[in-house]
C-alpha positions in Angstrom: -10.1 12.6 -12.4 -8.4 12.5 -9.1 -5.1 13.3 -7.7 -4.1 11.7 -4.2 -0.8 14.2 -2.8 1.1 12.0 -0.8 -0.3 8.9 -1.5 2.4 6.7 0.5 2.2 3.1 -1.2 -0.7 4.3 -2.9 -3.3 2.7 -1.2 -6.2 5.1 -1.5 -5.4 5.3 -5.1 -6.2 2.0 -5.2 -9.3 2.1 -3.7 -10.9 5.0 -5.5 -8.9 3.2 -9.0 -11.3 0.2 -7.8 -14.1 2.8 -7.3 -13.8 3.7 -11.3 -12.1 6.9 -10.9 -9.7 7.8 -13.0 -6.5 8.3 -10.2 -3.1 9.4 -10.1 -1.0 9.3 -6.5 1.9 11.3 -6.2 4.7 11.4 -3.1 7.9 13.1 -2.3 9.0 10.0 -0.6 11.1 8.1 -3.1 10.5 4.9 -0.6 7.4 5.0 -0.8 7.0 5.3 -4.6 9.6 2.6 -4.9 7.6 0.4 -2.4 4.3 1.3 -4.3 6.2 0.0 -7.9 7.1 -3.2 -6.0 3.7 -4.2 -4.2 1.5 -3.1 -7.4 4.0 -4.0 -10.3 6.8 -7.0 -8.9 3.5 -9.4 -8.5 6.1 -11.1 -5.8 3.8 -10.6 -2.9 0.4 -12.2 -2.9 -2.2 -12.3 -0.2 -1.3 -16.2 -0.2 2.4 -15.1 0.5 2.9 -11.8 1.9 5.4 -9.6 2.6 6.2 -9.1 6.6 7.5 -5.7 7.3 8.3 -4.1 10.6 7.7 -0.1 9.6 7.6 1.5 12.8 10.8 -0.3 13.6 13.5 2.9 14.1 10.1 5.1 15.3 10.9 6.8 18.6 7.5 8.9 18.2 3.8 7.7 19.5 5.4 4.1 21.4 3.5 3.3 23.9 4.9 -0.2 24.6 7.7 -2.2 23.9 6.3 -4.3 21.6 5.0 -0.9 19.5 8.1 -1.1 17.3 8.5 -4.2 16.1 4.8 -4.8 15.4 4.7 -6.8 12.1 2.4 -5.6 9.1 1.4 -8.2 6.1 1.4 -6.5 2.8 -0.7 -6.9 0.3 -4.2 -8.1 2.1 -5.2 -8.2 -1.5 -4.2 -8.9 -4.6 -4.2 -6.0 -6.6 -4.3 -7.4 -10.3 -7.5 -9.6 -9.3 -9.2 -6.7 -8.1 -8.1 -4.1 -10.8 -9.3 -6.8 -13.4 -12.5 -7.8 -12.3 -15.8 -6.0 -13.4 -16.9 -2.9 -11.1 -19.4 -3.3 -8.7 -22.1 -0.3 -9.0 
């Protein structure tokens, strides 16, 4: 059994869920947790037909250019129902 503290979208949860573990992300963030429900539950978003988000959009921190900000991130790269169901790979 695992616990991942502050697991964001819950990406690493996935992976080590994928792994066989037995996982459970947490995060204070109620964003995050809300955008976690919506790319692992909705099934709205598909690798085929991703989400485009801008995240670091209203960053001031870590910019090094002026395109840092509006840099565009495709969400989900997989699709987590096809990978949750298929057998695991020792």
């Amino acid at each position: 059994r695992v616990c991942v503290p502050g697991s964001g979208v819950g990406r690493l949860a996935f992976e080590l869920t994928r792994l066989g573990y037995c996982v459970q992300g947490n995060d204070f963030s109620l964003y995050m947790l809300l955008g976690s429900d919506f790319i692992l539950n909705a099934g709205v978003a598909t690798p085929e037909h991703p989400l485009k988000l801008s995240p670091w959009l209203l960053e001031s921190r870590n910019v090094h250019g002026p395109g840092d900000p509006v840099r565009v991130v495709q969400i989900p790269d997989v699709d987590p129902w096809k990978v949750l169901c298929s057998p695991i790979n020792p």
